[in-house]
N, C-alpha and C positions, 0 to 999 in steps of 0.2 A: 148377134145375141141369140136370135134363134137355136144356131147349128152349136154354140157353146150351151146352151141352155141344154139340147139334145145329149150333147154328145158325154157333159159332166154329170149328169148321175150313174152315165154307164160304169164311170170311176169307181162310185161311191160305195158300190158290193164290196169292196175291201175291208170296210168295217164294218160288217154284216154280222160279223161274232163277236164284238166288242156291243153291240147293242143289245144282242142274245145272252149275255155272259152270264143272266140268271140262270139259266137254261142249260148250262154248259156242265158237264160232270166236273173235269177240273180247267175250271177258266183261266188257273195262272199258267196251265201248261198249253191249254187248245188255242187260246189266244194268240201266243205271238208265235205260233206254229202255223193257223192256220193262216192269221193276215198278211205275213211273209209269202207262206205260198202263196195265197190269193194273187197278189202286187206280183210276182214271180212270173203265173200261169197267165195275168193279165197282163203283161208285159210282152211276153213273149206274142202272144196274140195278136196284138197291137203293133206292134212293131213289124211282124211279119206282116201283116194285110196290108201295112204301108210299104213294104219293101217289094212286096208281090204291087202294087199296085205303080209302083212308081217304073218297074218293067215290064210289064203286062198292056198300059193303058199310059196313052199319053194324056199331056198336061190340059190342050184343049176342049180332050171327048170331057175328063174329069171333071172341068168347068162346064161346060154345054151339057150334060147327060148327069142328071142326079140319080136315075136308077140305075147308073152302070153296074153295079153287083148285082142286082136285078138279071139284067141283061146277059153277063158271064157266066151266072150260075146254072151250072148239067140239068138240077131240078129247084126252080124258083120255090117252087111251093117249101121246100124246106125253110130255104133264108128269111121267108114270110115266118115261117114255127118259128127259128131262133129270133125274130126280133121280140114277135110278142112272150116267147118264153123269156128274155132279158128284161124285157120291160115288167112281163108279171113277177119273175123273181124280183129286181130292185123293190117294184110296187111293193109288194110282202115283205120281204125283207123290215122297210120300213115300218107298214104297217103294223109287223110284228114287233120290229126292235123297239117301235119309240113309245109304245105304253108301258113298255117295260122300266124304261129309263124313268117318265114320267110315275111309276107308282114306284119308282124307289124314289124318289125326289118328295113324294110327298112320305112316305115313310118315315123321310128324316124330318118330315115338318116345314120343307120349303114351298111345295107347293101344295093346293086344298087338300084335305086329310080323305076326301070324299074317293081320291083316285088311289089311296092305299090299298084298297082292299080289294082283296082276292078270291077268286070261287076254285073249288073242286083241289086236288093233291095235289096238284102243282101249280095252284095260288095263280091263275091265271086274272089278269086286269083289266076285268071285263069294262068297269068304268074309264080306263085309260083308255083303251082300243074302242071304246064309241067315241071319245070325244075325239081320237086321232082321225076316224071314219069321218065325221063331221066337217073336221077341217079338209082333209084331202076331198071330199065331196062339195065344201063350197070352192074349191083352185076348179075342179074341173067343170064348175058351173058358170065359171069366170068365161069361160071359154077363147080367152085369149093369150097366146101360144107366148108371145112375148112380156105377157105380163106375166104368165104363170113362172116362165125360163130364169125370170130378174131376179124373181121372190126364192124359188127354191136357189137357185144358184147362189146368189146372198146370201140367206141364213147358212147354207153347207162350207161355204167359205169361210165364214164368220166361224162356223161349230171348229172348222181342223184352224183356224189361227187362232183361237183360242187353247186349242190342246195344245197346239206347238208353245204356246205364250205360258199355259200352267206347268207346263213339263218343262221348259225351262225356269221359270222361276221356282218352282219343289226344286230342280236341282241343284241351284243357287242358295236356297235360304233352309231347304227344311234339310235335317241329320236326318230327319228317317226315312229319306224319299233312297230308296236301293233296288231299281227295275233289275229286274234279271237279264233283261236288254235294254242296254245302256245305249242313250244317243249323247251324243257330245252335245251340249249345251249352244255352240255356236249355229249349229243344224238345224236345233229348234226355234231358235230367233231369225234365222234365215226362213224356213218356213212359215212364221207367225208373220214377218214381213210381207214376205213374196204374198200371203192368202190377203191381207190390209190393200198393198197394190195394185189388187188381181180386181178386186171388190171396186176400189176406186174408177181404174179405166173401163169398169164393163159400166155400172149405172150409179154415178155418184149420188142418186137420190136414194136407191134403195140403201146404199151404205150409210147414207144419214140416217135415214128411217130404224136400221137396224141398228145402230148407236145410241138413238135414243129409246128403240124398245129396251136392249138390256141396262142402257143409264138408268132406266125406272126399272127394271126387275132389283138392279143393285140395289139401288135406294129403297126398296119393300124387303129385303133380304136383310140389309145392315138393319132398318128401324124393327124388323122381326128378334136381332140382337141373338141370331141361336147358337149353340154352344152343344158341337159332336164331341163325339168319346174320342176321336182320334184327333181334336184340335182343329186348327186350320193354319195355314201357311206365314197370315197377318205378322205374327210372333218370330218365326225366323225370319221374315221380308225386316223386320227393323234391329232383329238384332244382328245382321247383316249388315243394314247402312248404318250403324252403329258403329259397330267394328273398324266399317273403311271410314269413315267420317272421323272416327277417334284417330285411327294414325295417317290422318291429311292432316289434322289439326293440331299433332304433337310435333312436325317438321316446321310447320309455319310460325313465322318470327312476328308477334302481334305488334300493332303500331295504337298508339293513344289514339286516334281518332276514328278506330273502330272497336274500342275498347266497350268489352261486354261485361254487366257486373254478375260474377259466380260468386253469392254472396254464402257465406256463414252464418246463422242466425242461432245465439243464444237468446231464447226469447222467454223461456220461463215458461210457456203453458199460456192457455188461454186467458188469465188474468193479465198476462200483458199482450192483449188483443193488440194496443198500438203498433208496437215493434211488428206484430205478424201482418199488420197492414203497411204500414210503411215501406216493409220490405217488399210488399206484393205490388206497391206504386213504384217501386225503382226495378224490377223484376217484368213487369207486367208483358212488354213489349218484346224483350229480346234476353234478358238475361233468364239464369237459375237460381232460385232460393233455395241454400239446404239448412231448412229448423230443425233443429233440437231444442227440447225439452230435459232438461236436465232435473233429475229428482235426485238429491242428497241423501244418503243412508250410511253416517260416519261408524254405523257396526258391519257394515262390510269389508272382506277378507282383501277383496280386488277392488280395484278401483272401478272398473264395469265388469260387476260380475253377470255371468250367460242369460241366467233367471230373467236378470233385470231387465233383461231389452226388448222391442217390442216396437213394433209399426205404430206409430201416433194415426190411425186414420182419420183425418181432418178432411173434409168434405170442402177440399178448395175450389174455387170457380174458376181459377187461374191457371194456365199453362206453365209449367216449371216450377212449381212448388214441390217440395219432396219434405213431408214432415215425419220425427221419430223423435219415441220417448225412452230414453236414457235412465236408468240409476245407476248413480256413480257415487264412490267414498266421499269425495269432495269435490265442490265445484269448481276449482279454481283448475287444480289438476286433470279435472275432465276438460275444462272448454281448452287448457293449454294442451294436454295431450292428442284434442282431436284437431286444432289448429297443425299442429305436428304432422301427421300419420296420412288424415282424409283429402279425398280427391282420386284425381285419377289424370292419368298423360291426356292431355287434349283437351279437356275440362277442367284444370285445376280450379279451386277456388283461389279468388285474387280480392277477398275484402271480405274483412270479419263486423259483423256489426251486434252488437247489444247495450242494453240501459245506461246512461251515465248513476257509475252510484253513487250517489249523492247523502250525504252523512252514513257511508259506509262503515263496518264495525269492523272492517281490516283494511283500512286504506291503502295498509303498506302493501298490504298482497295485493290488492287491488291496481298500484301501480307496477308494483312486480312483472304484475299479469301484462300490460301495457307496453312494457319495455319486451317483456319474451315478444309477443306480436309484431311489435318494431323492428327487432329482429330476426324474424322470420318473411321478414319485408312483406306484411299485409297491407292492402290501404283500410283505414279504420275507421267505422264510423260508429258514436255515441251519441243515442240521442236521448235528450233531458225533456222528458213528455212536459207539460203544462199537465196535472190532471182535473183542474179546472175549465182551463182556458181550450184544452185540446190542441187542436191543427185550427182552431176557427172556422172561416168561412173555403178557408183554402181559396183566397181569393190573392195571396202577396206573400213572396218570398224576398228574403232580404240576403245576400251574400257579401261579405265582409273579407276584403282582400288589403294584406300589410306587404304584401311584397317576399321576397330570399328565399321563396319555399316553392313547393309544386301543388301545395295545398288547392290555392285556387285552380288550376287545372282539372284537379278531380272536383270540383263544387261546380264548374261547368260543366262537367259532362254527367254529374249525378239530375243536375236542374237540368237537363235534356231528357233526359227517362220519369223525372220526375213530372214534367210537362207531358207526358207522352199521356199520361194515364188519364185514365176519365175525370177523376175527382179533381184533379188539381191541370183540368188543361186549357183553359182560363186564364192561371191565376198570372199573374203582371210579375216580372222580376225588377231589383233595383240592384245595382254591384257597387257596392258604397266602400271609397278608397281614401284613408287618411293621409294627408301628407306634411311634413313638419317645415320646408321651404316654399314659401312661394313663388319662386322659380319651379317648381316639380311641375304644379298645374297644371299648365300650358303642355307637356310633352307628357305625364299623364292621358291626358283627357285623350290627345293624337292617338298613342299605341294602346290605349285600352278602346278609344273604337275602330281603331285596325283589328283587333282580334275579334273582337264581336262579329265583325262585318265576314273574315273567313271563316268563322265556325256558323256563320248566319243564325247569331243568337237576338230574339229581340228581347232586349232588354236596356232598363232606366240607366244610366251611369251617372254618377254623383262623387265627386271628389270633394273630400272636407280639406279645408285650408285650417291644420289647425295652428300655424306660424305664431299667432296671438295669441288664442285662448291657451293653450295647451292644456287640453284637458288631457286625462288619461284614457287610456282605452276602453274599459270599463265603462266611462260617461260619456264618452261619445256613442259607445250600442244603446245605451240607454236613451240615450236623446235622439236619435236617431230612429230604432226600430223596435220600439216600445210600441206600435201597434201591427206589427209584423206576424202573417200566420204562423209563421216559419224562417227560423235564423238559422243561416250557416256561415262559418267560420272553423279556420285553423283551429286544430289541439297548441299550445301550447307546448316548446321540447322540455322533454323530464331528461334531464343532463343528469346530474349529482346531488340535487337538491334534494333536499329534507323534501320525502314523500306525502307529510301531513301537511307539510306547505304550500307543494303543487296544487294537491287536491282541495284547500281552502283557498287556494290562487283561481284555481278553474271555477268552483263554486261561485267565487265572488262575481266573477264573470258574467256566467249564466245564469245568477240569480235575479227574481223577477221579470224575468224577458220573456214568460211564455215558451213556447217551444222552438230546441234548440238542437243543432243537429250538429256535432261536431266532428272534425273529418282530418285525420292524418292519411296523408298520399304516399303509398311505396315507391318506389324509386322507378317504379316504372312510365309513370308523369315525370314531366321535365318542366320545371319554372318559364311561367310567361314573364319576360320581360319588358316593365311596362315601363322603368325609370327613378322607380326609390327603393328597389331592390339595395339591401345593405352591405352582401358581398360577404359577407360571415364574420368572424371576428375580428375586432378593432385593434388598426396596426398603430405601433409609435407612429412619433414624429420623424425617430429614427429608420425602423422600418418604412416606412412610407417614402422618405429619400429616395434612403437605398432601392427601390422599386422604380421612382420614378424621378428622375431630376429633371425640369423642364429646361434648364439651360447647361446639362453637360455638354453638349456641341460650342461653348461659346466664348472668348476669351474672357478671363477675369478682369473686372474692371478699376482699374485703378485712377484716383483722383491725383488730378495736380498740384499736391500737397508743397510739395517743393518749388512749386512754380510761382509762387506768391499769396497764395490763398493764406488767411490768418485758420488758427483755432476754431474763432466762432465760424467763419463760412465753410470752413471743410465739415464740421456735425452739421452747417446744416441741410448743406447737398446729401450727405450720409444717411440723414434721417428720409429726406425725401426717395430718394432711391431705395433704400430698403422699406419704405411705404410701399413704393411700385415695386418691388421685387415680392415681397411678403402677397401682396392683393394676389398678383398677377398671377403665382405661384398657385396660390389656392383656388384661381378658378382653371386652372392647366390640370391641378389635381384632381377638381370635381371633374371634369371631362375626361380624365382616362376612368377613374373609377366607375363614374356612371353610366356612359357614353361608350366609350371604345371597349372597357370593360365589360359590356355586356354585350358587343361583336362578338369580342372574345370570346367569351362564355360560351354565346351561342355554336360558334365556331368549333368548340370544345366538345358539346355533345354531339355534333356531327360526327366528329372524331368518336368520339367514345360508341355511337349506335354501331359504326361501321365496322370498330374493331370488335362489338359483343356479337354481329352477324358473322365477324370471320371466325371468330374463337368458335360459335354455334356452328357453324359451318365443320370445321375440318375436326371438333369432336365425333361427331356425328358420323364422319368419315372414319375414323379412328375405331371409332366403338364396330362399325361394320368390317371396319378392313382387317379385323382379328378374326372376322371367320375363315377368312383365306380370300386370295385372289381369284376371281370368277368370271367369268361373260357376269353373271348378274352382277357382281362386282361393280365393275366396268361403268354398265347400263347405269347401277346408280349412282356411279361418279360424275357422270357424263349431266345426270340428270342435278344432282347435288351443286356440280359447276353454274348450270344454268340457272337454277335459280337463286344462286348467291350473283351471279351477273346479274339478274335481273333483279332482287334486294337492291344491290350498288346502284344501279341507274332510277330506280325507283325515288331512293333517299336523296340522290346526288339532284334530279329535277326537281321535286318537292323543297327543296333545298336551296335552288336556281331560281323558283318559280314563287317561293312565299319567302321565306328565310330571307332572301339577299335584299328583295324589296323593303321588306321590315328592317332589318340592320340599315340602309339607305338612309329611311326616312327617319329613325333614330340617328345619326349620325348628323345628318341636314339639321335635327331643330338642335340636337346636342352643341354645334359650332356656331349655327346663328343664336345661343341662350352665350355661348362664351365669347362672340363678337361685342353680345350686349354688355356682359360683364366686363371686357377691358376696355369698353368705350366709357362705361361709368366710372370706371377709376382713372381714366385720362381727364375726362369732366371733373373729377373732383380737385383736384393738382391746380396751382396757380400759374396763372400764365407768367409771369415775371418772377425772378428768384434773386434775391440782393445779396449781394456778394462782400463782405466787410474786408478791405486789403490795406497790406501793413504798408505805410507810406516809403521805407525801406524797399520794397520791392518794385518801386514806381520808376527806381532811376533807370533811365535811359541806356539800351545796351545796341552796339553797332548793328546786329539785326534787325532791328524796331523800323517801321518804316516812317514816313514823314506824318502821315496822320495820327499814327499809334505814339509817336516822343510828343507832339503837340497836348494830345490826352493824358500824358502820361503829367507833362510842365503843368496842363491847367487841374489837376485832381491835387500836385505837390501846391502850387500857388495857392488854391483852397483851403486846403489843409494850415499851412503854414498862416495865411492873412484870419481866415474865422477862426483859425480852430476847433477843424470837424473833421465827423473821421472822414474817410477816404471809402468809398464806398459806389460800385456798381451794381443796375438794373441790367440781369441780362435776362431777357425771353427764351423762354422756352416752347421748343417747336418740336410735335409730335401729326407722325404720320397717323391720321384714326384708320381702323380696322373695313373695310366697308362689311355692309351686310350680308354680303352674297357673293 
């Protein structure tokens, strides 16, 4: 440490005029003139006195004899001059350069304003250069060689990986960083390494030491908040990882379960402070809020004319809030125009949210507006404030799942952001699921807390049976979550219906319920399948056949009408068999529809994700491979392959690993629910079925065996002596289904 301590300031004369550069007539020319040559003249020096040294003098005097140069030299007394002339030049050097630096540092305000000022024509720093004298007079009152060697050698290492560190990153992020001598950017980060390194294996303590002196210079510098005329770097550093940030995130294919909300906020202005809160409780943690404020000025030319527009500065406390005030001809046309247009590749906005309006004075545009949205595949949320009641205590959210939709998918993952925030992260969930069979229950209540349990949601689950009551929808939220901070639930589809009907259809809904969040899902949610999913429109009778016959595989069965049976006992086998044909039938139907039908399904969007990653995939290829075939080409085919391999295997284990478990256990309660079901309709059936035969067909035929003609005499004897009909019990034997 010593002989490195010694031997690294002899270096350091190289930037001897970069610490002068006040001093310098023209310092962009003298500079990297002189400090080339310096490194040049010092190179050359250096390198010969080792190459003289390594033929001149062998390896052991070298080690045994420290004043070998001493020794060799014609007149010692010189090499005595040149050491202390080296030592007092660096000394000076320093001396001189680093008040200079220090009264331009405070010049700009960074450091005490006391060392700014300057005496005599050429503004020398005199308070800079005492307090430099002070320090360098307490190192040498230290008077120990290896504590002195650690301390300078640190900071000088720290000073050039830092140059290396800002002259790389100016040439990365700043446009107006253009040295007249350019270093390649890679050179700089190899030298800002190699000085961090060099720091470490010589004295990891002073490296700490010197880490946290400049972590607190940082920190008194940011809280100082100062602002030069030439900027600072801060500004092109992020709009740099911007730039690469936005195109990594316009290649990658998002998945639901790292789904961020980039929300849209029409929120009116600070009279509807709720909507700008709410939005900052689902925003808070991870997603973007972008408000508008929309002002209506139906005498304007444009629909946003230039005049009108203007930063909303709203003093939010919040990370990712972006607010702006808007005038626009009309409102309807502005929120649908900037649904349209706004965004950007890698940040799109994916969910528009504003007011439900509620006795609105244009319904019909109002739903208009609804459908455009729908079709522009936003997910949508509207929320109907309580302006009484508020949010409440924010202590209970209720979520309200009917099944066919992907709705509930996004109301889980909005009540995960919504949970996140401070106000509401407390409050208890309930997922309250109607169902209209009492069969559903049982396999409900299974796959809805299978998915709870993989999204590690804690939450109430409550399934209404409403098989008896049947109440309507309507009265069951009311009876239900009538003291709920917060309801969420499905929009309602606007098909073709009368638009004043919808919108007094939704009103009925959410009126009186306090505050109500309502939420349409783009298609970029996939429906959970939990087992009362309805599959979408209602097939015939006929339809539904044709789809599924449970007994095409089976021969048709024909009665032994000819065999002797009368009239009455062929209807009434007929009846009973198509009893068990009719039952049996419909519960083979509930189980493909419900049951295999929702393998299916699931099965389906496998298929479909994999075919939108390939389609994404070879566009993307398509759109590049028009610039021409390339080496870079190539690289990013090669690179495009990979990670559509890596998509595939991703979707395909996720898929393996949750998916196939969930279809299982669906399938298992689906066939033990239809064991149950053709066990109850073999239970209802009578064990004996009496058979009424025409006494005509009792006589006796040479096939008949000796017991069957004996039966056949005493049923005719009967008949004939009482006068009755003629009539057999025959049992009926059925294999039961078992359980498992």
């Amino acid at each position: 440490m010593v002989l490195f301590g010694i031997f690294f300031p002899a270096v350091t004369g190289f930037t001897a005029g970069v610490q002068m550069s006040g001093d310098l007539k023209d310092p962009k020319k003298s500079i990297p003139v002189g400090t080339v040559a310096s490194i040049a003249v010092g190179f050359v020096i250096y390198v010969g006195l080792a190459v003289f040294l390594a033929f001149r003098v062998n390896a052991q005097e070298l080690i045994a004899n420290p004043n070998i140069l001493g020794d060799m030299a014609l007149v010692p007394a010189f090499l005595l001059a040149g050491i202390w002339g080296a030592t007092l030049s660096s000394a000076m050097g320093s001396l001189l350069g680093a008040p200079r630096i220090l009264q331009a540092t405070s010049m700009d305000q960074i450091s005490p304003r006391i060392f700014a000022k300057g005496h005599g024509p050429s503004n020398e720093p005199r308070n800079a250069l005492l307090l430099t004298f002070i320090i360098a007079e307490v190192g040498i009152l230290i008077g120990e060689l290896n504590l002195i060697a650690a301390i300078i050698s640190t900071f000088f290492i720290t000073t050039y990986g830092f140059i290396n560190l800002s002259c790389a990153i100016e040439n990365w992020a700043s446009p107006d960083f253009r040295p007249s001598f350019r270093i390649p950017t890679w050179v700089s980060l190899l030298g800002a390494a190699a000085s961090f390194l060099v720091m470490i294996e010589l004295d990891l303590l002073s490296f700490v030491g010197a880490t946290l002196i400049l972590g607190v210079l940082y920190l008194h510098l940011k809280r100082k908040e100062l602002t030069l005329d030439t900027g600072d770097t801060w500004e092109g550093i992020w709009s740099s990882l911007i730039r690469t940030a936005l195109h990594r995130l316009s290649n990658i294919v998002g998945q639901t379960r790292n789904w961020r909300p980039n929300i849209i906020l029409f929120s009116g202005g600070e009279s509807r402070r709720h909507l700008i809160e709410f939005g900052e409780w689902i925003v808070r943690r991870k997603g973007i809020l972008f408000n508008f404020d929309l002002k209506e000025n139906r005498e304007g030319k444009l629909l946003f004319p230039k005049t009108g527009q203007s930063v909303h500065n709203v003093q939010e406390t919040v990370h990712g809030i972006f607010s702006r005030q808007l005038e626009c001809r009309d409102i309807y046309d502005g929120m649908e125009s900037i649904s349209q247009v706004f965004g950007i590749s890698g940040v799109e906005p994916d969910t528009i949210m504003l007011g439900w309006a509620r006795n609105s004075r244009d319904p019909q545009r109002f739903a208009e507006m609804i459908q455009r949205f729908t079709a522009l595949d936003y997910n949508l949320l509207f929320l109907d404030y309580d302006q009484t009641l508020g949010f409440g205590e924010k202590r209970r959210i209720d979520i309200w799942w009917r099944g066919g939709s992907s709705n509930a998918t996004l109301e889980l993952a909005i009540l995960k952001y919504l949970r996140a925030s401070e106000e509401w992260q407390g409050a208890s969930a309930r997922i309250l699921i109607p169902v209209e069979e009492s069969s559903q229950v049982k396999r409900v209540l299974k796959n809805m807390t299978r998915i709870l349990e993989e999204q590690r949601i804690d939450a109430e689950l409550k399934v209404i049976n409403n098989t008896l009551e049947k109440k309507s929808y309507p009265e069951l939220v009311k009876a239900e979550s009538q003291e709920a901070d917060l309801i969420m639930m499905g929009m309602p589809h606007l098909d073709n219906q009368n638009t004043r009907e919808y919108m007094d259809n939704v009103d009925a809904i959410v009126a009186d319920l306090g505050s109500v969040l309502l939420v349409h899902a783009s298609a970029f949610f996939k429906p959970l399948h939990i087992g009362i999913e309805d599959g979408g429109p209602v097939r015939t009778a006929d339809e539904t056949t044709a789809q599924f016959d449970p007994y095409r595989d089976l021969p048709s069965l024909i009665l032994p009408r000819s065999a002797g049976t009368g009239t009455e006992g062929y209807e009434r086998l007929s009846h009973w068999l198509q009893q068990i044909d009719l039952s049996t039938g419909a519960a083979l139907l509930s189980f493909s529809a419900e049951t295999a039908g929702s393998a299916m399904a699931t099965l389906d969007e496998l298929v479909d994700e994999l075919d939108h990653l390939i389609d994404r995939s070879l566009s993307t290829l398509v759109k590049k491979g028009e610039e021409g075939i390339s080496p870079r080409f190539r690289k990013f085919f090669t690179k495009t392959e990979s990670d559509c391999l890596y998509q595939f295997k991703r979707l395909l284990d996720a898929f393996n690993t949750n998916t196939v478990q969930a279809c299982k256990l669906d399938l298992e309660t689906g066939t033990e629910h239809l064991h149950e079901q053709i066990k109850n309709i073999i239970d209802s059936l009578p064990d004996r079925v009496t058979v009424y035969h025409d006494p005509a067909a009792l006589e006796s035929i040479e096939e008949d065996s000796i017991s069957l003609r004996f039966l056949k005499w005493r049923k005719r004897t009967r008949h004939r002596v009482f006068k009755k009909a003629v009539m057999v019990n025959y049992p009926i034997y059925f294999i039961h289904p078992r359980a498992s």
